[in-house]
C-alpha positions in Angstrom: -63.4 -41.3 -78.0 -63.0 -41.8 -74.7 -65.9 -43.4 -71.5 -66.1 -40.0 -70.3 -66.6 -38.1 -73.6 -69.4 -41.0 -74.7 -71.2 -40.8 -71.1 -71.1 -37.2 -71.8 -72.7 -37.5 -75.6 -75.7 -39.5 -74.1 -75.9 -36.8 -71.5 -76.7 -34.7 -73.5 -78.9 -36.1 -76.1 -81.1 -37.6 -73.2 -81.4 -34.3 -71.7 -81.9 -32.5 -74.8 -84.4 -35.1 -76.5 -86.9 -34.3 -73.4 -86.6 -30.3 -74.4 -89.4 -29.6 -76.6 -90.4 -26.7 -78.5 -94.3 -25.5 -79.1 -94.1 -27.4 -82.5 -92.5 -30.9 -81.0 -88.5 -30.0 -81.9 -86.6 -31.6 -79.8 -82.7 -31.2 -79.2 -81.3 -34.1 -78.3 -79.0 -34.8 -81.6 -78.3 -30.8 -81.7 -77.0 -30.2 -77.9 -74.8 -33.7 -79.1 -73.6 -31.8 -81.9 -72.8 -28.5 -80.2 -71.0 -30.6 -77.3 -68.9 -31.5 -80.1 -68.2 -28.4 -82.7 -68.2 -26.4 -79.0 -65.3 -28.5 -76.8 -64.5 -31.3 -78.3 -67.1 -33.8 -77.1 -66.2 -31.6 -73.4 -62.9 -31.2 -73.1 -62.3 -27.8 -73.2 -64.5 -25.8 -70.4 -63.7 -22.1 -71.4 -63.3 -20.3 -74.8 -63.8 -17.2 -76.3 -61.7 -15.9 -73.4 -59.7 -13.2 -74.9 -60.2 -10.2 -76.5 -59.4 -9.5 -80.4 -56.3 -7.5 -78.9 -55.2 -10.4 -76.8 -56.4 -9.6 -73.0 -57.9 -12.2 -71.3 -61.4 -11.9 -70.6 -63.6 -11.5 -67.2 -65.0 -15.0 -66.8 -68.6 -13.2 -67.2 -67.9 -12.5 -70.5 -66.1 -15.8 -71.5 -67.8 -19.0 -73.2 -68.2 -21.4 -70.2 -68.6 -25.4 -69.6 -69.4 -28.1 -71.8 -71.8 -26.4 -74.0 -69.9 -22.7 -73.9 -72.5 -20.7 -72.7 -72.2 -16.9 -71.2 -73.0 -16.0 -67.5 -75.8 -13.4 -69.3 -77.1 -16.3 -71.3 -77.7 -18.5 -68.7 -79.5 -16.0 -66.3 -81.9 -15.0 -69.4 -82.6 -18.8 -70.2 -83.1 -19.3 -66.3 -85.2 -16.4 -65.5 -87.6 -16.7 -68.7 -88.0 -21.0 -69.0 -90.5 -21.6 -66.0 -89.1 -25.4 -65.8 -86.0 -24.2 -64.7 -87.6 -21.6 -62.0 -86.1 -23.9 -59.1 -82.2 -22.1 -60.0 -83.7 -18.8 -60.1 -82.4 -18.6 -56.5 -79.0 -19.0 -58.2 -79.4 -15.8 -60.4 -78.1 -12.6 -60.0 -80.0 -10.1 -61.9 -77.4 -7.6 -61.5 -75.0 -7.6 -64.2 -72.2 -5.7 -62.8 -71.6 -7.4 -59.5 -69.2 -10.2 -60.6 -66.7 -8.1 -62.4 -66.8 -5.5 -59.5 -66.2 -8.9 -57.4 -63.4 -10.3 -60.1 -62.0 -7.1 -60.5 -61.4 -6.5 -56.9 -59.7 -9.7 -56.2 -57.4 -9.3 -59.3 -56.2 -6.2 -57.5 -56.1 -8.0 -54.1 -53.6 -10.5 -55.1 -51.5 -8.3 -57.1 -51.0 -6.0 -53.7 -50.3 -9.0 -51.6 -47.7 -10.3 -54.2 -45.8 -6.9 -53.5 -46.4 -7.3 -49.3 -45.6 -10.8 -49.4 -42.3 -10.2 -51.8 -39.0 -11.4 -49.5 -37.0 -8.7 -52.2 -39.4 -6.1 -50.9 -39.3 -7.0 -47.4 -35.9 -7.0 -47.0 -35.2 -3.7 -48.5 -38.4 -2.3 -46.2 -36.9 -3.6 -43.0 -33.6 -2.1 -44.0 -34.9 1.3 -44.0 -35.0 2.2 -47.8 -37.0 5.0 -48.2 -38.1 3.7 -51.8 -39.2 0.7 -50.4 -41.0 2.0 -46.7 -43.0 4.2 -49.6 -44.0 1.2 -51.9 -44.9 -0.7 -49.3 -47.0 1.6 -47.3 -48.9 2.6 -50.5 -48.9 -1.3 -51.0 -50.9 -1.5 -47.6 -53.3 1.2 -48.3 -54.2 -0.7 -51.7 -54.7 -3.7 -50.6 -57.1 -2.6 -48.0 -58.7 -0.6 -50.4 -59.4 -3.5 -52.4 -59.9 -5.8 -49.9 -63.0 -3.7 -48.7 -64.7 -3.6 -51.7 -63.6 -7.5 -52.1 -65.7 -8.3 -49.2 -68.2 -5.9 -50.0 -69.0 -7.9 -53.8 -68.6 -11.4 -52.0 -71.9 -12.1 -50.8 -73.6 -10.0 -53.7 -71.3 -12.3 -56.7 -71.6 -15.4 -54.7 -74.7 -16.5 -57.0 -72.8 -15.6 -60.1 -70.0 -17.5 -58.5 -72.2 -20.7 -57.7 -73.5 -19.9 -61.3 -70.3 -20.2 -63.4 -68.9 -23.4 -61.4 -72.3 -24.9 -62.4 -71.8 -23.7 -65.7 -68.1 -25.2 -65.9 -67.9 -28.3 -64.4 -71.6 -30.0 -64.4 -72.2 -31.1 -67.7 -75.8 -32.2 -67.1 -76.4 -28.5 -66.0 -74.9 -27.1 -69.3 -76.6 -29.8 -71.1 -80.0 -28.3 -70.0 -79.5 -24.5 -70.2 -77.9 -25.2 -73.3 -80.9 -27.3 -74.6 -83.4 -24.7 -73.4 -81.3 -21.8 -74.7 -81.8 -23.9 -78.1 -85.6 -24.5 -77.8 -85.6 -20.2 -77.0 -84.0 -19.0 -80.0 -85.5 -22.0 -82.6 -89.1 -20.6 -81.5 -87.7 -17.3 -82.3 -86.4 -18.3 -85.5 -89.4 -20.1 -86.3 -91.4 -16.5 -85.7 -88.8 -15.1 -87.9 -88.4 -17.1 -90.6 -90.8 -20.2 -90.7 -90.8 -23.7 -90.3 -88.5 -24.6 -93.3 -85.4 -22.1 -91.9 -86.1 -22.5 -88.3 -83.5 -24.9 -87.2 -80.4 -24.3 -88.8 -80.7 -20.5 -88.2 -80.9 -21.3 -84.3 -78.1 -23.6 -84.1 -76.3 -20.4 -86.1 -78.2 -18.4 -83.4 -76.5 -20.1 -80.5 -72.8 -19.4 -81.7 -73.8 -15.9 -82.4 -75.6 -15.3 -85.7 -78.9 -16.0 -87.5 -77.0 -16.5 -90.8 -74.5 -19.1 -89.6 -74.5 -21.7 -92.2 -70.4 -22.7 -91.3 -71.5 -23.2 -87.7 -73.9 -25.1 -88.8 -72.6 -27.6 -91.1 -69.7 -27.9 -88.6 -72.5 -28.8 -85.5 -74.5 -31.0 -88.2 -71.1 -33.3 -88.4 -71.0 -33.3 -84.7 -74.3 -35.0 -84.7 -73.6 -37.8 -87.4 -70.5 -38.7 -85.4 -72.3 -38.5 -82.0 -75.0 -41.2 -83.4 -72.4 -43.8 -83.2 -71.9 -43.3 -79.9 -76.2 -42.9 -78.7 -77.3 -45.8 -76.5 
């Protein structure tokens, strides 16, 4: 364990101990925990990134930061916690705008890797037909893309702002991923009591109510992180 991965354990259970749910949970050993079962005490900053077939990802859609937690997931924690209204100005409500905005610039840079090719150059400027056709329809792409590039910019610039949050501030993931928590334990506790509310919404925040091997995995994150706990 290294100074940065202990600064970033007391982080976290500082920021999560001062989370409290309507019945006085608090989160501070469970967002220690999670930083541990999630990234290795936060060294990974993205996961769940591909697809069961293999294909990466958009980054909306992808596990982010410290405490792995989705673009979607931290709008709905932002918009619905009044305690964290101050980044609502951060929040783009509409879903669709970053992948428009991502998908746009993938396409951008694969047309300027064909304009910007010395191979394909060459051949252009020496008249070959196949190549004055690849790159005009090159051209056209790219400005097609670039249009709609600059046309997402200013509407994905929040998600934008959003995910770098997300990935490199660990305090930040610390505390959506701490409120997340306090969210879906008072929803497990409306579901299934008292005596099942809290290891059913640390299942919850990996994906399911019923969870038990997420659990027990996050459970031994939090006896190691109590070492650690100044």
């Amino acid at each position: 364990m290294n100074t940065e991965q202990i600064t970033k354990i007391n982080s976290a259970y500082n920021i999560g101990k001062n989370v409290m749910a309507k019945d006085g949970m608090t989160f501070g050993y469970s967002m220690t925990g999670i930083l541990g079962a999630e990234t290795t005490w936060g060294i990974v900053l993205v996961g769940d990134k591909y697809t069961k077939n293999g294909k990466l990802k958009s980054l909306y859609d992808s596990s982010l930061g410290a405490f792995q937690i989705k673009l979607s997931t931290a709008k709905r924690v932002i918009m619905k916690e009044p305690k964290l209204s101050k980044y609502r100005n951060i929040v783009n409500t509409d879903e669709s705008t970053y992948k428009q905005y991502e998908y746009h610039n993938k396409m951008v840079k694969r047309y300027l890797k064909i304009l910007s090719s010395n191979v394909w150059m060459d051949r252009y400027y020496k008249g070959e037909p196949k190549a004055i056709k690849t790159i005009k329809w090159a051209r056209k792409e790219y400005k097609k893309h670039n249009d709609m590039l600059n046309k997402y910019r200013k509407e994905a610039k929040k998600d934008i702002i959003l995910i770098n949050k997300l990935m490199m501030n660990t305090e930040f993931g610390a505390l959506i991923g701490a409120y997340y928590m306090k969210m879906v334990y008072e929803e497990a506790l409306r579901k299934f009591g008292k005596k099942q509310a809290y290891w059913k919404a640390i299942g919850r925040y990996n994906g399911g109510w019923n969870n038990k091997t997420y659990y027990n995995k996050v459970k031994k994150y939090m006896k190691i992180s109590k070492r650690y706990i100044k």
